[in-house]
C-alpha positions in Angstrom: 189.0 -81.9 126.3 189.6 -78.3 125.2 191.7 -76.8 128.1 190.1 -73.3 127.0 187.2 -74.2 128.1 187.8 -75.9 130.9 189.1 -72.7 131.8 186.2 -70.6 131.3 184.2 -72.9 133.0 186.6 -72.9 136.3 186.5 -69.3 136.4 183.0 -68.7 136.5 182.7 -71.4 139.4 184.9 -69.8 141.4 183.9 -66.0 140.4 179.9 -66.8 140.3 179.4 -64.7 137.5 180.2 -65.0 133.9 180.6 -61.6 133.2 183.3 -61.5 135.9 184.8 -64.8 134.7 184.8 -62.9 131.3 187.0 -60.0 132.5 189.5 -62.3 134.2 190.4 -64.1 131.4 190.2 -61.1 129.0 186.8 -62.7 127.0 183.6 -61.5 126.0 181.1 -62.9 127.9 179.1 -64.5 124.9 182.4 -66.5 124.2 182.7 -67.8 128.0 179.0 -68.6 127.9 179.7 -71.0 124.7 182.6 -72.3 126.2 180.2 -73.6 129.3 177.6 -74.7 126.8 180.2 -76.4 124.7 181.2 -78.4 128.0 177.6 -79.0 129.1 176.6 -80.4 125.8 180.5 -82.5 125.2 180.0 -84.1 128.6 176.0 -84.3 128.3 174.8 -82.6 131.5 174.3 -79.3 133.1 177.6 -78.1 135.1 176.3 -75.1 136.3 173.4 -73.7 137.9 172.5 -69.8 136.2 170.6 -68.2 138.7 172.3 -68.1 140.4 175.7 -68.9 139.3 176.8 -72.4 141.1 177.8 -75.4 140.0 175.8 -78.2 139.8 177.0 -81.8 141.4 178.4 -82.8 138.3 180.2 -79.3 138.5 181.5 -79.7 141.4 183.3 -82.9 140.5 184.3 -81.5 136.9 186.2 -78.4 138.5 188.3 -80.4 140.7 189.9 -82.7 137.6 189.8 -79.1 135.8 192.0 -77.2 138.5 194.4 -80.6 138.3 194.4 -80.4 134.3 195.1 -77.1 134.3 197.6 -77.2 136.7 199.5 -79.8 134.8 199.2 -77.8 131.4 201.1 -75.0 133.2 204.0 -76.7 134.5 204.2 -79.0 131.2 204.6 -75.4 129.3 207.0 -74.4 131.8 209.0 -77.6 131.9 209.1 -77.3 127.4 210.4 -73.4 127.8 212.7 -74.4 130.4 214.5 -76.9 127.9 213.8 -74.6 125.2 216.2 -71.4 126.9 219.1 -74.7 126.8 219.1 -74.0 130.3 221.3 -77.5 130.5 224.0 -76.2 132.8 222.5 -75.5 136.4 219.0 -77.5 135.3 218.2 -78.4 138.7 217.6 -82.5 139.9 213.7 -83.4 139.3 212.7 -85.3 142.3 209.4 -87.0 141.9 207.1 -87.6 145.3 204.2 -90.0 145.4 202.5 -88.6 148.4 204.9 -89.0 151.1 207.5 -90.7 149.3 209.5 -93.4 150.8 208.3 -92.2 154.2 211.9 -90.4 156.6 213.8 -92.0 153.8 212.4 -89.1 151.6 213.7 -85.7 152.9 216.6 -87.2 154.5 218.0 -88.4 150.8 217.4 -84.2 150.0 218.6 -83.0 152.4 222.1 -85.2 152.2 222.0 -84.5 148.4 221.8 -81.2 148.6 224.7 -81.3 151.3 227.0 -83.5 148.8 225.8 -81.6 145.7 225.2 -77.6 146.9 225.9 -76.6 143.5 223.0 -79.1 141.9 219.6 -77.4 142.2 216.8 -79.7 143.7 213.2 -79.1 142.3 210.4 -81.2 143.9 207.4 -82.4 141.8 204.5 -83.8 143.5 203.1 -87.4 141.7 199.4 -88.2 141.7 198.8 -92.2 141.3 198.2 -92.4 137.5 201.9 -90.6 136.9 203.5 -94.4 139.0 205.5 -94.8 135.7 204.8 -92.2 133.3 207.0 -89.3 135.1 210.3 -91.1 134.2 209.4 -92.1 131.2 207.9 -88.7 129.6 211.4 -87.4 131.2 209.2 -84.9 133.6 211.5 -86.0 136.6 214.7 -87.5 136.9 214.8 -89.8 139.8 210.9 -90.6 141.8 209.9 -92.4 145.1 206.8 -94.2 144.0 205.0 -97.2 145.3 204.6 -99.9 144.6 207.3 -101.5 142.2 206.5 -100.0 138.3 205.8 -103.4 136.3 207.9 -101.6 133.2 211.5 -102.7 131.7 212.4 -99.1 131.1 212.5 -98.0 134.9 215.2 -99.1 137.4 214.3 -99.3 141.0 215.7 -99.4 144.6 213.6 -101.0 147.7 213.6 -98.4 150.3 211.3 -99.3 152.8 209.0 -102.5 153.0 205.9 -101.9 155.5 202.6 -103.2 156.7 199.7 -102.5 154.6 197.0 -100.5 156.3 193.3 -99.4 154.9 192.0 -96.2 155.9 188.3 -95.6 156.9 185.8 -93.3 158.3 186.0 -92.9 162.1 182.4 -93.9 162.0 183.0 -97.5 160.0 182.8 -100.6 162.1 186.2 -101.1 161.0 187.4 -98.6 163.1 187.2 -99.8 166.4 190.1 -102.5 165.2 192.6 -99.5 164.5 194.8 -100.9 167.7 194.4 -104.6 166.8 193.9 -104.7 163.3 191.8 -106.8 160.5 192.3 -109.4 158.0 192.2 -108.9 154.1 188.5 -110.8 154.0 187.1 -108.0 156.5 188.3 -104.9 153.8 187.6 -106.9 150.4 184.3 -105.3 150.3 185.3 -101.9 151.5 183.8 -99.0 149.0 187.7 -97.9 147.7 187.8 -95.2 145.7 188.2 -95.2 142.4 191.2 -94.4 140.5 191.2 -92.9 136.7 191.0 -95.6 133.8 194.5 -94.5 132.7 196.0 -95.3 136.4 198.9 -98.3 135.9 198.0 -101.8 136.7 200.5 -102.2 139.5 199.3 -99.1 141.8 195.5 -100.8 140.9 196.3 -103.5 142.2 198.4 -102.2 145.3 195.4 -99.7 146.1 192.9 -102.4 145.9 194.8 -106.1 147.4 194.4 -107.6 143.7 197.0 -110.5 143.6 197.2 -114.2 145.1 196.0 -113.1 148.6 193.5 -110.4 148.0 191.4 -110.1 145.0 189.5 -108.0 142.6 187.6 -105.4 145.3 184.7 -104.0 143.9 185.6 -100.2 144.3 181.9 -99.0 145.0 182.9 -95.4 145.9 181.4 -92.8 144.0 184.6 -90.8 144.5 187.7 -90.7 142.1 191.0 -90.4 143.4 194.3 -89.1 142.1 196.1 -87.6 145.5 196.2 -89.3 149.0 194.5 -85.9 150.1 191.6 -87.0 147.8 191.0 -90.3 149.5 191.3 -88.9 153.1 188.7 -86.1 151.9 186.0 -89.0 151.0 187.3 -91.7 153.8 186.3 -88.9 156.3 183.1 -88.1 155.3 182.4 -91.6 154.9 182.2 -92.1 151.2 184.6 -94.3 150.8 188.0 -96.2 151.5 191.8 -96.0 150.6 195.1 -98.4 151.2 198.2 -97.5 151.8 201.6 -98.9 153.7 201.9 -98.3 157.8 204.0 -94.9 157.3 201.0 -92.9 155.7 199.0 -92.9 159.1 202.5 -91.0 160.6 202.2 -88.3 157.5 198.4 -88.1 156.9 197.0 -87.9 160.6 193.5 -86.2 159.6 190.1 -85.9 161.2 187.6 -88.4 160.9 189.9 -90.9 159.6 191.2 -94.5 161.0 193.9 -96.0 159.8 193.8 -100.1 160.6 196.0 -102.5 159.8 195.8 -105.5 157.6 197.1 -108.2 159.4 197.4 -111.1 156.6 198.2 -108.8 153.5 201.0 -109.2 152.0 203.7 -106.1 152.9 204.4 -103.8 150.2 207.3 -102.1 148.9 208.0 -98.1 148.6 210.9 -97.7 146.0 213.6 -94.9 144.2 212.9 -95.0 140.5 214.6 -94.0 137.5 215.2 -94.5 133.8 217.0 -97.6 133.5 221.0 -97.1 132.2 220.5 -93.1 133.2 224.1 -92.4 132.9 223.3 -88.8 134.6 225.8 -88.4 137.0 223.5 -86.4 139.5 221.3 -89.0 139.5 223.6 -91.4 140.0 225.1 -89.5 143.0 221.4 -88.9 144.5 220.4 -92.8 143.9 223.9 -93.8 145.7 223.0 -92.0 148.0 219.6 -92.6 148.9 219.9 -96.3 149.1 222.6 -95.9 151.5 220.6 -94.3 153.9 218.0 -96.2 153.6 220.2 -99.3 154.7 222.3 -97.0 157.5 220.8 -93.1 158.1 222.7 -92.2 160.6 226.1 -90.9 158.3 223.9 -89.1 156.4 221.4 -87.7 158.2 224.3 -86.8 160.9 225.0 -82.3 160.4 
């Protein structure tokens, strides 16, 4: 998909006006126009209303991915010129997050790096669900607290935390009156989960939907795609759909409209520190030391 006119067409959503779109990205208007039709006919239906300018459903979906596409071709350029100035010396300690990480485990392994390594920048990168693997191995971060265990040789990883698997619904979903006692993996089988991009690794599928021995292969009815916890608490709450996740998210993601209820006979799952396997950077070495040290005893380390 040609980022260019992706962002034509994301400008002229959010300035309602082509000729306005135009002057923010220094265009003519007949060359942001084609860029839209180019889309429209690419993708086979209309993305925008023209009088007046609004996006159509399809539109609105399509601007969301394009904001996150965007978004990602941005830091990828800035990640290349980074390397490309040799900026080796001082390069700061990538630290992937999955959502909330590795739950309290999380900040507290920053915060005692930092202490133990002030001269070693920290720079936090937030992970949607199809980058589980792909983070480490496209050397984007160093060192990422993911869930649940990457099924790949080439990543090295460090049980943190091992929780109770929960499923979030809408506050109007039967479901949601068992939030204090919970329910059973046959009662969220059928559950409309969202859907994840085709791209997404097999492992976080299957965590996100209870594929294995004990669950099986839920039939993800939702007509809502999700790459960020924030974009499966937006559909759970208006009632579009339904997300998994482990006991800890209900402490970080406490939003209106959804329940989180636990799933009594699901197997627990794992949150986890990965990096490249044989990573022989000190820093990370230091930071994964660290980490799993905490997470076994926090109280020397999260001590002032």
């Amino acid at each position: 998909m040609d980022l260019r006119r992706l962002s034509s067409f994301l400008a002229v959503v959010e300035e309602g006006h082509f000729g306005r779109a135009a002057t923010r990205l220094f265009l003519s208007p007949a060359a942001v126009t084609g860029h839209v039709q180019q889309l429209e006919r690419d993708l086979g239906t209309q993305l925008l209303h023209r009088s007046p300018v609004s996006p159509t459903t399809a539109g609105e979906r399509l601007a969301g991915h394009a904001r996150t596409l965007l978004a990602a071709a941005n830091a990828a350029v800035d990640d290349v010129m980074e390397v490309a100035r040799g900026r080796e010396d001082g390069r700061p300690l990538r630290v992937g997050v999955m959502g909330h990480g590795s739950a309290e485990v999380t900040p507290a392994a920053v915060n005692a790096f930092r202490r133990a390594r002030p001269e070693t920048p920290v720079k936090l990168v937030q992970l949607n669900f199809t980058e589980h693997s792909s983070a480490l191995n496209e050397d984007r971060v160093d060192v990422a607290f993911v869930r649940p265990v990457p099924d790949d040789d080439r990543i090295a990883v460090d049980v943190l935390t091992t929780e109770r698997r929960i499923v979030g619904v809408s506050a109007a979903s039967p479901l949601a009156d068992a939030a204090a006692t919970g329910v059973y993996l046959a009662d969220v089988l059928d559950l409309p989960f969202l859907r994840l991009p085709r791209h997404t690794p097999q492992p976080f599928t299957d965590y996100l939907y209870f594929a294995g021995p004990r669950g099986g292969e839920a039939p993800r009815r939702s007509p809502d795609c999700a790459l960020t916890p924030q974009d499966i608490l937006t559909s759970v709450a208006s009632g579009r759909g339904a997300g998994s996740g482990l006991e800890s998210f209900a402490r970080y993601y406490p939003w209106p409209g959804a329940v989180y209820v636990p799933v009594l006979d699901a197997p627990w799952a794992h949150s986890v520190l990965a990096t490249r396997a044989g990573d022989g950077d000190p820093e990370v070495r230091i930071f994964r030391a660290l980490t799993v040290a905490l997470a076994r005893d926090p109280g020397p380390f999260t001590a002032r």
